[in-house]
Biotite code that builds the C-alpha atoms (Angstrom):
import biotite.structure as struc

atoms = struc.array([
    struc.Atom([52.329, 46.977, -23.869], chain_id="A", res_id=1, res_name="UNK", atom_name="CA", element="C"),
    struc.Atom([49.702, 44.733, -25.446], chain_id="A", res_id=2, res_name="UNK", atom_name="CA", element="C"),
    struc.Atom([46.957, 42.274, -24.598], chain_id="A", res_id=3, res_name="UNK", atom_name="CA", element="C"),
    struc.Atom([47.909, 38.699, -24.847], chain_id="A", res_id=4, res_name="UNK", atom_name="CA", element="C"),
    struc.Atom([45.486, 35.890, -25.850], chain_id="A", res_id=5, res_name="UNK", atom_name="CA", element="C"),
    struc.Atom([45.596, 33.439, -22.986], chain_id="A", res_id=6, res_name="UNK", atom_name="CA", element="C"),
    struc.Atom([45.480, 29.718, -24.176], chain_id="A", res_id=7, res_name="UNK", atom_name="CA", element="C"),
    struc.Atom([42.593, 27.608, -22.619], chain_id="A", res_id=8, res_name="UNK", atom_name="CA", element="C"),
    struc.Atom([42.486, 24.427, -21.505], chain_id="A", res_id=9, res_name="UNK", atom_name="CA", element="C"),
    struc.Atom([43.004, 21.533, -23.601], chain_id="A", res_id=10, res_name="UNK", atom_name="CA", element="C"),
    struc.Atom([46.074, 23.697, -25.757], chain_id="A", res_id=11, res_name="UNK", atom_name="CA", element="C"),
    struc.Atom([48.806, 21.445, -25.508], chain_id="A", res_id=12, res_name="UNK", atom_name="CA", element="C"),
    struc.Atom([51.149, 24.842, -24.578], chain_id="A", res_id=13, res_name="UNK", atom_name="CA", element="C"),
    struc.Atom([49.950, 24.432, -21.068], chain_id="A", res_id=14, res_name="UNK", atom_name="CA", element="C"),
    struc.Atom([50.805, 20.861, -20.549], chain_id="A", res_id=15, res_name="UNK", atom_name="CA", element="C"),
    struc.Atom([54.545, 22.211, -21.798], chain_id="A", res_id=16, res_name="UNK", atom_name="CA", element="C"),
    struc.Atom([57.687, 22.147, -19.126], chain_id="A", res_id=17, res_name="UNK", atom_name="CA", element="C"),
    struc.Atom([58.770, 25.641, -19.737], chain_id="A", res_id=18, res_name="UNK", atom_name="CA", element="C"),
    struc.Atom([62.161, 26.671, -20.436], chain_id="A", res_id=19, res_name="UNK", atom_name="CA", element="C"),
    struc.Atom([64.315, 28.707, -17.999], chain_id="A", res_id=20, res_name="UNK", atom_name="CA", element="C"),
    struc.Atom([65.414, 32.180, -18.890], chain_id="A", res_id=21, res_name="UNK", atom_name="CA", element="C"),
    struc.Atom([68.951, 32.623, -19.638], chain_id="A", res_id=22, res_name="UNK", atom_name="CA", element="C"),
    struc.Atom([68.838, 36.464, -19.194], chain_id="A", res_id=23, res_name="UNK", atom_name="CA", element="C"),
    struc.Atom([66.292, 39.181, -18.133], chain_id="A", res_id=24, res_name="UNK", atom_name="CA", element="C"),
    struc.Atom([66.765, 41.082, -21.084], chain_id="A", res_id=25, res_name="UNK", atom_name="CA", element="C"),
    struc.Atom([64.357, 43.675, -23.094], chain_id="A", res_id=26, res_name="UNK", atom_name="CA", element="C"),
    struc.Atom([62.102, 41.032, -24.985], chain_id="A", res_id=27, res_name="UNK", atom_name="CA", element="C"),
    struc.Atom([62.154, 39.312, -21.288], chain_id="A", res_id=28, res_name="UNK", atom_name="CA", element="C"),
    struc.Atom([60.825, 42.828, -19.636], chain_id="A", res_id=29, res_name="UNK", atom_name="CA", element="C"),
    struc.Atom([58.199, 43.215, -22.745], chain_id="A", res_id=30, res_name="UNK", atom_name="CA", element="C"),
    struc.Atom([56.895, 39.605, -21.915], chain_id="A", res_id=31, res_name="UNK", atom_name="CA", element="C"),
    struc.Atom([56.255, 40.571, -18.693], chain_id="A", res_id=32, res_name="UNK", atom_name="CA", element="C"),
    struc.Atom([54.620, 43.575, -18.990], chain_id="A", res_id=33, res_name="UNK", atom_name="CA", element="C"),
    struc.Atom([52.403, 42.403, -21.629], chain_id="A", res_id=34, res_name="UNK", atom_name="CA", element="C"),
    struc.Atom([51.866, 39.649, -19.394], chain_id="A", res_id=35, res_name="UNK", atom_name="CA", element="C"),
    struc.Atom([50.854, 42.097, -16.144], chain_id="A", res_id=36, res_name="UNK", atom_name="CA", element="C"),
    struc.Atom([48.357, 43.788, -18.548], chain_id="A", res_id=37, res_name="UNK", atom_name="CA", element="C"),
    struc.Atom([47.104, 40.535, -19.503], chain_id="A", res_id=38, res_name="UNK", atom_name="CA", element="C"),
    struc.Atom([46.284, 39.775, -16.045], chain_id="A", res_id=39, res_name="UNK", atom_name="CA", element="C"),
    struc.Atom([44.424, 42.943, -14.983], chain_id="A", res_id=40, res_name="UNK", atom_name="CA", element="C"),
    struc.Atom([42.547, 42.965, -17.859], chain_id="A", res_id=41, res_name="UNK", atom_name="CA", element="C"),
    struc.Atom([41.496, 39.341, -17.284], chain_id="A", res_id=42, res_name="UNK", atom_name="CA", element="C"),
    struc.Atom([41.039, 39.965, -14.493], chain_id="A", res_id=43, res_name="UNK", atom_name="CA", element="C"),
    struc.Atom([42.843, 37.254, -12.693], chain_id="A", res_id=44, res_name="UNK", atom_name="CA", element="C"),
    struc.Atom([45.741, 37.376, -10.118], chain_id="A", res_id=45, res_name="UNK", atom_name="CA", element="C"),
    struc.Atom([48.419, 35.380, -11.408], chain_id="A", res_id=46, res_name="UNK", atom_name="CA", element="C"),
    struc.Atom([49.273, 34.545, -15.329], chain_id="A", res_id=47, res_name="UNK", atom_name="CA", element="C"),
    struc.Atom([52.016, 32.138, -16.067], chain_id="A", res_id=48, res_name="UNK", atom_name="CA", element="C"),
    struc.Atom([53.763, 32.009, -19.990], chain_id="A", res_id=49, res_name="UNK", atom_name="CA", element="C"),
    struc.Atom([52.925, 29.050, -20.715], chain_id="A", res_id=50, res_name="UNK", atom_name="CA", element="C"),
    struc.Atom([48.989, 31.116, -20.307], chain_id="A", res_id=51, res_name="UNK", atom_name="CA", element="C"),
    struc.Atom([49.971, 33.361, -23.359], chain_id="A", res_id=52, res_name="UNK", atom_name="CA", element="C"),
    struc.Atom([51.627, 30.427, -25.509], chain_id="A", res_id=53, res_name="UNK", atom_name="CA", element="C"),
    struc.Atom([55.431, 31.383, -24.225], chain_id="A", res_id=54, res_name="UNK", atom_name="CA", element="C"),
    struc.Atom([56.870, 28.129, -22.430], chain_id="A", res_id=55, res_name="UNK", atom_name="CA", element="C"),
    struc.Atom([59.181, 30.118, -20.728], chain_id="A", res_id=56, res_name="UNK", atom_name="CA", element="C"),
    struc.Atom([59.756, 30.581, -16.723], chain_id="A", res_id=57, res_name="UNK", atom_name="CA", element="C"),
    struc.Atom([58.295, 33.284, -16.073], chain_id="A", res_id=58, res_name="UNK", atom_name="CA", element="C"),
    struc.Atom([55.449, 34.545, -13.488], chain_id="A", res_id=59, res_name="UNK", atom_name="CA", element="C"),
    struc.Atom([53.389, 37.528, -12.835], chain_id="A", res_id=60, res_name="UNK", atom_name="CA", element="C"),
    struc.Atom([51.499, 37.721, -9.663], chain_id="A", res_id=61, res_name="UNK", atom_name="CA", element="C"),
    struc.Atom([49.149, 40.563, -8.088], chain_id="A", res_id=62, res_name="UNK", atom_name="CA", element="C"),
    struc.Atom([46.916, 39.589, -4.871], chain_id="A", res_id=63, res_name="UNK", atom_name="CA", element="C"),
    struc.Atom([45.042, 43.056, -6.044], chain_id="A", res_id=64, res_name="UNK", atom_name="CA", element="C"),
    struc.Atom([44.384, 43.396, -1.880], chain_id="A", res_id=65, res_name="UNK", atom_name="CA", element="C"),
    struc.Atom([44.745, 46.640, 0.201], chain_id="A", res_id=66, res_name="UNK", atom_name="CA", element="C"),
    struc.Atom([46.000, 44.711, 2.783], chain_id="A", res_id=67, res_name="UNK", atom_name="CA", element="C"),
    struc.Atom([48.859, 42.967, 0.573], chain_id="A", res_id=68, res_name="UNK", atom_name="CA", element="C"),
    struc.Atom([52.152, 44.975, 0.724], chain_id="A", res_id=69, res_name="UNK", atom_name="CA", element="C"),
    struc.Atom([53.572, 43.072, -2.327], chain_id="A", res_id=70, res_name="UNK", atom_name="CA", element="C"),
    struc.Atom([51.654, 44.542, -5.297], chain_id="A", res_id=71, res_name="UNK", atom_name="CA", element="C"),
    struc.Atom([53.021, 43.090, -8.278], chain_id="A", res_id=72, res_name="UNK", atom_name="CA", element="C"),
    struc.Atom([55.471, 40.642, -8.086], chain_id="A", res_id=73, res_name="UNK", atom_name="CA", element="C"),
    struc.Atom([57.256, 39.202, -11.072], chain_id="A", res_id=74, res_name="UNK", atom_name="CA", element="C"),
    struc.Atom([59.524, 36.207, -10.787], chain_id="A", res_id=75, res_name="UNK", atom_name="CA", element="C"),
    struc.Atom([61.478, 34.784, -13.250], chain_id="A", res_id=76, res_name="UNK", atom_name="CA", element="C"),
    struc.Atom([62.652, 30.894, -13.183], chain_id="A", res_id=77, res_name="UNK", atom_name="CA", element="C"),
    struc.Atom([60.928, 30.770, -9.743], chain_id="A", res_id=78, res_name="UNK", atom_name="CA", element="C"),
    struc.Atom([61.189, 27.635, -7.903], chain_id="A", res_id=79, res_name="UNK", atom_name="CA", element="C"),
    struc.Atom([59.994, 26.830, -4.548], chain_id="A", res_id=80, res_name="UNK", atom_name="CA", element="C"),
    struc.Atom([62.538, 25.731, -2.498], chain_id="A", res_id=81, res_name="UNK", atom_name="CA", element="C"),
    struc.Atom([60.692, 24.900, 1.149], chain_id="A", res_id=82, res_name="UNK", atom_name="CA", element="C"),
    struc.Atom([57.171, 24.136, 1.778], chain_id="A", res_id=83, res_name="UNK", atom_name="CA", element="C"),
    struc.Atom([55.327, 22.946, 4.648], chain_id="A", res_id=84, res_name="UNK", atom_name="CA", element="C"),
    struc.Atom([51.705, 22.692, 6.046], chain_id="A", res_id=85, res_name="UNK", atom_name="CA", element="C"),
    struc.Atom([48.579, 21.877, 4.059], chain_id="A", res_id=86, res_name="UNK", atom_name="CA", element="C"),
    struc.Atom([45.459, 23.969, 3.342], chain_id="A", res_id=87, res_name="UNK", atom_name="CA", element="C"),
    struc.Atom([42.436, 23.729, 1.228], chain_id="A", res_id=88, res_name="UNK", atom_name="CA", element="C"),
    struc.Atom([41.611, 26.687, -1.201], chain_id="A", res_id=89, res_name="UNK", atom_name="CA", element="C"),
    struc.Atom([39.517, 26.674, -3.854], chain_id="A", res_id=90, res_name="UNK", atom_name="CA", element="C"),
    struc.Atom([41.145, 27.950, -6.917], chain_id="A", res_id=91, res_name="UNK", atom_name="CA", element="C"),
    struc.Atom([40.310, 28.800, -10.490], chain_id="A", res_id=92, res_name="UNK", atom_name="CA", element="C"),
    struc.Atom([42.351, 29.576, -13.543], chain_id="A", res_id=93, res_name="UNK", atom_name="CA", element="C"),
    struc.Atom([42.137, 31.969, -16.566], chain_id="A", res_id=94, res_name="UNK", atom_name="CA", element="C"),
    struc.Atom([42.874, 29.036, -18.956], chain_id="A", res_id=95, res_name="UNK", atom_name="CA", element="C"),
    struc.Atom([40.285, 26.987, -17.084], chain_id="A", res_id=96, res_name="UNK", atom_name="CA", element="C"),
    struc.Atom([37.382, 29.445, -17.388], chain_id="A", res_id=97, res_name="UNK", atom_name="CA", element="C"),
    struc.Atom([34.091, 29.541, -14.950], chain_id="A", res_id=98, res_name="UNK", atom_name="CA", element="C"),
    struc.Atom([35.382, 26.004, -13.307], chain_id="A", res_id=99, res_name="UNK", atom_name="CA", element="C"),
    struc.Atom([36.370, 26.129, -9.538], chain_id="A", res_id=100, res_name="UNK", atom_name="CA", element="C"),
    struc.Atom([37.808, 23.889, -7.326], chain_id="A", res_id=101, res_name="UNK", atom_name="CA", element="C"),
    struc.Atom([38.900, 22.924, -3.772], chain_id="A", res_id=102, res_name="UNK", atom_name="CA", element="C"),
    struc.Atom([42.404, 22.110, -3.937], chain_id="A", res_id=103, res_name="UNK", atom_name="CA", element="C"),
    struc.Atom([45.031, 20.878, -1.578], chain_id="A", res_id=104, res_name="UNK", atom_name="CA", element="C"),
    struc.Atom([48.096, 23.178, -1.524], chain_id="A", res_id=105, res_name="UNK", atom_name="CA", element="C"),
    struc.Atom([50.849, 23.514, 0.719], chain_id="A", res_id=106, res_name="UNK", atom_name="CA", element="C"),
    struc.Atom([50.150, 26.213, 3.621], chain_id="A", res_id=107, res_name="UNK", atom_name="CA", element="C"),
    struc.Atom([53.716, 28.050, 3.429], chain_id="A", res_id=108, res_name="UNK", atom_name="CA", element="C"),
    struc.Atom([56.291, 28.559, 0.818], chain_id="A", res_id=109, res_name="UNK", atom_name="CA", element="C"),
    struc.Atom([59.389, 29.860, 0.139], chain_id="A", res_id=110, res_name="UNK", atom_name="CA", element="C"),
    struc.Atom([60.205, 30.972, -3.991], chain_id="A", res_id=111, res_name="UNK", atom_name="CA", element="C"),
    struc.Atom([63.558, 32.004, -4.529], chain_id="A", res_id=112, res_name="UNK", atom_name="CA", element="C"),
    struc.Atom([64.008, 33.536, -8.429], chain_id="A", res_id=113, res_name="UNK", atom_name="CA", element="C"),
    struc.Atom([64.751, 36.699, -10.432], chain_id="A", res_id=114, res_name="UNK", atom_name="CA", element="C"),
    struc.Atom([62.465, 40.379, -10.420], chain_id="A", res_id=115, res_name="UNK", atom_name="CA", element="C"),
    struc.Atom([62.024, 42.106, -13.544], chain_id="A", res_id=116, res_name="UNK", atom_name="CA", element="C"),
    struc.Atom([65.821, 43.481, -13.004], chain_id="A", res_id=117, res_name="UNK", atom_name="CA", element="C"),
    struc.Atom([67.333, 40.201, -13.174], chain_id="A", res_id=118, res_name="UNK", atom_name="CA", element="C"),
    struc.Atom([68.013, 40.183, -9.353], chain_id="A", res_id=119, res_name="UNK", atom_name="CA", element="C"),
    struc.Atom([68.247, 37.352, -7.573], chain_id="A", res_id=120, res_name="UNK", atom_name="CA", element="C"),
    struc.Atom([64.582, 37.128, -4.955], chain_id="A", res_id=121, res_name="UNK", atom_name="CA", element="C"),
    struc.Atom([63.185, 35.215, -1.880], chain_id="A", res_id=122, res_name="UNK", atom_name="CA", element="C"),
    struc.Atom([59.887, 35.672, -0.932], chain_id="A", res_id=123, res_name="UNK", atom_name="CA", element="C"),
    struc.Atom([58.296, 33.345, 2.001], chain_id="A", res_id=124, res_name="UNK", atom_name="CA", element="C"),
    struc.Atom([54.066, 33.427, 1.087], chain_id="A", res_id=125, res_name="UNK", atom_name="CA", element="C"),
    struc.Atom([51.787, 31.968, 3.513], chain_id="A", res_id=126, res_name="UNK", atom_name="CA", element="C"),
    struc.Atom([47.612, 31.722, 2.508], chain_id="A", res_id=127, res_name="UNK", atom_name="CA", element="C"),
    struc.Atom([46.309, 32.906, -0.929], chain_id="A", res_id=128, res_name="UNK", atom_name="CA", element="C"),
    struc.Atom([50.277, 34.001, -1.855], chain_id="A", res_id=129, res_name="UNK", atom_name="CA", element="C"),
    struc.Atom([51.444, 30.682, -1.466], chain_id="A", res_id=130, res_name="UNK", atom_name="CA", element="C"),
    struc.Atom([48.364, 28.993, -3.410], chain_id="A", res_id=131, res_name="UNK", atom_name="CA", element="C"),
    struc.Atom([49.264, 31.719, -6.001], chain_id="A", res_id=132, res_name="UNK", atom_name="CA", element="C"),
    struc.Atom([52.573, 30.776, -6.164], chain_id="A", res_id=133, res_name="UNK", atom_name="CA", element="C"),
    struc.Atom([52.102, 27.054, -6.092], chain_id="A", res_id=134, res_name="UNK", atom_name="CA", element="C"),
    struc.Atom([50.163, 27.679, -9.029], chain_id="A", res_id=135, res_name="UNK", atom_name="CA", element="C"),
    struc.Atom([51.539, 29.662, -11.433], chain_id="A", res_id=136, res_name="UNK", atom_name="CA", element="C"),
    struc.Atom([55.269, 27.377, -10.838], chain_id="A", res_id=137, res_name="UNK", atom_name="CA", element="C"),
    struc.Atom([52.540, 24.451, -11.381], chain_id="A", res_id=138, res_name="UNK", atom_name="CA", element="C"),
    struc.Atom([51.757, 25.911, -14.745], chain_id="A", res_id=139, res_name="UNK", atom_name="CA", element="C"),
    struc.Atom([55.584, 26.410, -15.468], chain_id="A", res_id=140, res_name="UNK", atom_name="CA", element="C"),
    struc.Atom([55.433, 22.063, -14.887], chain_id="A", res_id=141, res_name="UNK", atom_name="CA", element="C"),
    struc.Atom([53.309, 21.757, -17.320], chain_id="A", res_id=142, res_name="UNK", atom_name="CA", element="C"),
    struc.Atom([50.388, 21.458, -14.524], chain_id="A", res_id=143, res_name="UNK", atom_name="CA", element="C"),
    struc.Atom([47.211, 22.818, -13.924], chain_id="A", res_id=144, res_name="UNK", atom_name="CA", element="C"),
    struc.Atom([45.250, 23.125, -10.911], chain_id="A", res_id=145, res_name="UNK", atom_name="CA", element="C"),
    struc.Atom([42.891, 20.280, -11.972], chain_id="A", res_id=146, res_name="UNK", atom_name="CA", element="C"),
    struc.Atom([45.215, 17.787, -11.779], chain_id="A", res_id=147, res_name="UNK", atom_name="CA", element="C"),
    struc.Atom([45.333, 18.053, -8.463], chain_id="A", res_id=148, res_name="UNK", atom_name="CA", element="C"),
    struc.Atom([41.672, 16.450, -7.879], chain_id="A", res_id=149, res_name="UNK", atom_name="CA", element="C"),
    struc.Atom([40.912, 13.393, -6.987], chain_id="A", res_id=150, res_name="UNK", atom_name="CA", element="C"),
    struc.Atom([40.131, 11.270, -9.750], chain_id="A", res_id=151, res_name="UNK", atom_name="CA", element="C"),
    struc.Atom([36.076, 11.161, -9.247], chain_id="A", res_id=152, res_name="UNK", atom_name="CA", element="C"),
    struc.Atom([36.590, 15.321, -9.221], chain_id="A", res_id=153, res_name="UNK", atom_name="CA", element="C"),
    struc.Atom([38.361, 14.800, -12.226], chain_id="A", res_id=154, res_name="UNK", atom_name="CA", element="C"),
    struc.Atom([36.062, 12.936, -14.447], chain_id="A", res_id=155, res_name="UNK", atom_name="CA", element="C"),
    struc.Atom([33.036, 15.320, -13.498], chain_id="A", res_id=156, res_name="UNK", atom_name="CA", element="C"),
    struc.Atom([35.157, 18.300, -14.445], chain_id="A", res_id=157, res_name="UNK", atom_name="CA", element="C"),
    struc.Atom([36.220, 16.497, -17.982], chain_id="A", res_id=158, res_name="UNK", atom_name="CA", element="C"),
    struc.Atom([32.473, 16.004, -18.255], chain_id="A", res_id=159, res_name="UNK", atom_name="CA", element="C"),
    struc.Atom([31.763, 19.325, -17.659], chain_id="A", res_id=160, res_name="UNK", atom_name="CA", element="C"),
    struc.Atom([34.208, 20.791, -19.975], chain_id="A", res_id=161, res_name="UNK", atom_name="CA", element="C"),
    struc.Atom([33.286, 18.467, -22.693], chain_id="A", res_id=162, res_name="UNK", atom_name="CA", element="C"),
    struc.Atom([30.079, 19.130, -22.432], chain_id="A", res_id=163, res_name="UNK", atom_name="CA", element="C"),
    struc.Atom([30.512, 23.146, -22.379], chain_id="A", res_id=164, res_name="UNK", atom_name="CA", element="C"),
    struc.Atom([33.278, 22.545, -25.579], chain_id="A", res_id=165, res_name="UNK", atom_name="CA", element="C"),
    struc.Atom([30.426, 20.825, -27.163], chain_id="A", res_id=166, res_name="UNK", atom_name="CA", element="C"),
    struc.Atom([27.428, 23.629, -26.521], chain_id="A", res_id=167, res_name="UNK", atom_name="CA", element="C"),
    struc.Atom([30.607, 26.616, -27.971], chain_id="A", res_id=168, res_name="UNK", atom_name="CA", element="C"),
    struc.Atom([31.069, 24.701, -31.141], chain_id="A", res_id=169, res_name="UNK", atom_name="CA", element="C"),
    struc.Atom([27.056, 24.525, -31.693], chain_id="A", res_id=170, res_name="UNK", atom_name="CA", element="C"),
])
């Protein structure tokens, strides 16, 4: 396994659709365990490919709770295939470092995709699962959570980031 370098935000890799997987195959498996490593050592929760400059459909998601039964969960070309309710949660992002937002996500999901085997899943995520979920398959689109703010959030967060992108390259 290795570390990955996660790409931060403006790298055009993470406005990328990524590409489905044709087959869970060895190189697939290496992805996502260097991916899973990626994440702990982040730390973070969730890490899409499109995070380590692969634009490929693949997910790796760990709650890191005692009182979540899933542990790691891997999904490859996930897609969400029912949602309903609304909730508010503020998220973050490992290629948005150190900026935090409130954002409005649906309350209950169902993902149907492939584990690490290849094997067809379905998992039905309510609370912090589904915002996972919701936004690691955002980053898959080519989306990240801050484009889901209004557009007054929006501009102070572009201010803010252009302002910190300014004080790194001092």
């Amino acid at each position: 396994m290795a570390l990955l370098n996660i790409c931060v935000y403006p790298d055009p890799v993470l406005r990328e659709k990524a590409r489905p997987i044709g087959m869970v195959d060895a190189a697939v498996r290496r992805l996502i365990d260097d991916m899973a490593e990626t994440m702990y050592d982040a730390p973070g929760i969730g890490l899409a490919a499109n995070q380590v400059g692969k634009p490929l459909r693949v997910i790796v998601i760990d709650l890191q709770r005692e009182e979540d039964p899933h542990g790691l969960i891997v999904l490859v070309n996930p897609e969400i295939v029912q949602a309903s309710g609304e909730l508010v949660w503020e998220e973050g992002c490992l290629s948005v470092p150190e900026f935090f937002a409130e954002v409005h996500r649906h309350e209950k999901v169902t993902v149907r995709g492939l584990n690490a085997d290849g094997k067809p899943v379905e998992i039905q995520a309510d609370g912090l699962l589904a915002v996972a979920l919701q936004h690691e398959i955002d980053h898959l689109n080519g989306r990240l959570f801050i484009d889901h703010l209004n557009p007054i959030k929006r501009d102070i967060f572009k201010r803010k980031w252009k302002k910190r992108l300014l004080e790194a390259s001092v």
